[in-house]
C-alpha positions in Angstrom: -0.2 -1.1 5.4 -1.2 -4.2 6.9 -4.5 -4.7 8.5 -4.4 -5.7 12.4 -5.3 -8.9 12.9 -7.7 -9.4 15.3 -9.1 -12.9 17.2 -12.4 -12.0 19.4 -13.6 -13.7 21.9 -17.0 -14.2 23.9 -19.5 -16.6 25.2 -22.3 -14.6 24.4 -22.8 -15.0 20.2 -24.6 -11.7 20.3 -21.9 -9.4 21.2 -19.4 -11.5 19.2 -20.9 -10.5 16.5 -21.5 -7.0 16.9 -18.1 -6.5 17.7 -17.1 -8.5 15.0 -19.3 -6.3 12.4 -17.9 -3.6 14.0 -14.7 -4.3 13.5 -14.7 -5.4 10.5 -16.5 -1.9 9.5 -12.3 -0.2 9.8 -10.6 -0.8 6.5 -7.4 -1.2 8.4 -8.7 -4.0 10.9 -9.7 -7.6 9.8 -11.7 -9.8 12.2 -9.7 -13.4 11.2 -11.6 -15.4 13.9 -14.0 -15.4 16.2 -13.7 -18.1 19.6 -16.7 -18.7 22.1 -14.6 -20.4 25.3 -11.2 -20.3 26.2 -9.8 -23.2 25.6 -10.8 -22.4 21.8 -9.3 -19.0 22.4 -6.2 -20.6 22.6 -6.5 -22.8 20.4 -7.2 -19.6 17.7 -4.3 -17.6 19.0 -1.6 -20.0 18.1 -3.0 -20.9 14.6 -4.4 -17.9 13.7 -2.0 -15.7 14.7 -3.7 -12.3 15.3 -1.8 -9.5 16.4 -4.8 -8.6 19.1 -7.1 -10.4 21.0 -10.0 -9.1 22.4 -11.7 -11.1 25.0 -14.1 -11.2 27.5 -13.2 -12.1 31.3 -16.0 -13.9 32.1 -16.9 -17.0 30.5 -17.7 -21.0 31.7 -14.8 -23.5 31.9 -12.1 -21.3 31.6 -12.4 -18.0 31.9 -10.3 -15.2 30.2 -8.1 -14.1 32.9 -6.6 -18.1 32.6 -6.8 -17.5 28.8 -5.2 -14.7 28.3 -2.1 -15.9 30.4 -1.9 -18.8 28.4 -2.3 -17.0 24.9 0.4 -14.4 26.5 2.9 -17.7 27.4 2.5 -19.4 23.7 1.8 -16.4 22.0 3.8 -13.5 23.5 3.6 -11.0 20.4 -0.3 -11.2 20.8 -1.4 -8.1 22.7 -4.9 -8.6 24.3 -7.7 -6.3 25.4 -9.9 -7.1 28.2 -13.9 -6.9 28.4 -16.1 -6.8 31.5 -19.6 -6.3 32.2 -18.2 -5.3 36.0 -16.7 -2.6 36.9 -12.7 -2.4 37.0 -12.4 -3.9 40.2 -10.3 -7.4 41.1 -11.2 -8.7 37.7 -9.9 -6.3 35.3 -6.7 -5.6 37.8 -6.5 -9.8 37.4 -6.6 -9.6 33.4 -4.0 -6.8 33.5 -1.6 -9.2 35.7 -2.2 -12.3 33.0 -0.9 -10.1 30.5 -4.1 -7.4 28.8 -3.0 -4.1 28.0 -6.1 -2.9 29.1 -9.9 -3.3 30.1 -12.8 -1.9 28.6 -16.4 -2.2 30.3 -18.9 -3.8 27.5 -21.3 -1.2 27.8 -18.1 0.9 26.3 -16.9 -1.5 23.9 -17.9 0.2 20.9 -16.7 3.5 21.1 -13.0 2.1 22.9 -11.9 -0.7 20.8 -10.8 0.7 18.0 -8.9 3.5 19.2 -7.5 0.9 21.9 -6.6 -0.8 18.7 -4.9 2.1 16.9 -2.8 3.0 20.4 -1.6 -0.7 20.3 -0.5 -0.9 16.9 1.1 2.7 16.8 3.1 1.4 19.7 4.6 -2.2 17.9 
């Protein structure tokens, strides 16, 4: 079987790489890029084609409710999963309208994401 493809995405290099080494911990899961803004999120999605995004709503320029509608409109086979260090008020319901399947709270991240993950790819 295939690994999932995944592209994450955060400003804060920390979390993008716990995530990433937790990620990349599942046999059936490969981390093929990591993206720090959304503009480079972009970017990643249409080159590196994952099959899921996960990325963080908040973050300078752009942020990743305007991301993830753009990944969505180039990219529309890339499902993407929302993060927030709020609660799941007008910012999560805002990423679920630009296209994420869901939104998990950071604080949750680890213990979420990869059965998010499975649900996703049992359902393509």
């Amino acid at each position: 079987m295939e690994a999932t493809r995944v592209l994450v995405v955060d400003d804060d290099y920390s979390i993008l790489e716990v995530l990433t080494r937790l990620l990349n911990d599942y046999p059936d899961v490969e981390v093929v890029g990591q993206a720090v803004t959304g503009d480079e999120a972009i970017s990643k999605a249409q080159s590196l084609q994952p099959h899921i995004v996960i990325m963080d709503i908040r973050m300078p320029k752009m942020d990743g409710i305007t991301a993830a509608r753009e990944i969505k409109s180039k990219c529309p086979q890339v499902q993407i999963i929302g993060l927030t260090e709020l609660g799941q008020g007008y910012h999560a319901e805002a990423m679920l309208k630009a296209g994420a399947l869901a939104v998990y709270q950071k604080s949750n991240a680890l213990d979420e994401l990869y059965p998010a993950i499975r649900r996703i790819t049992a359902g393509q």
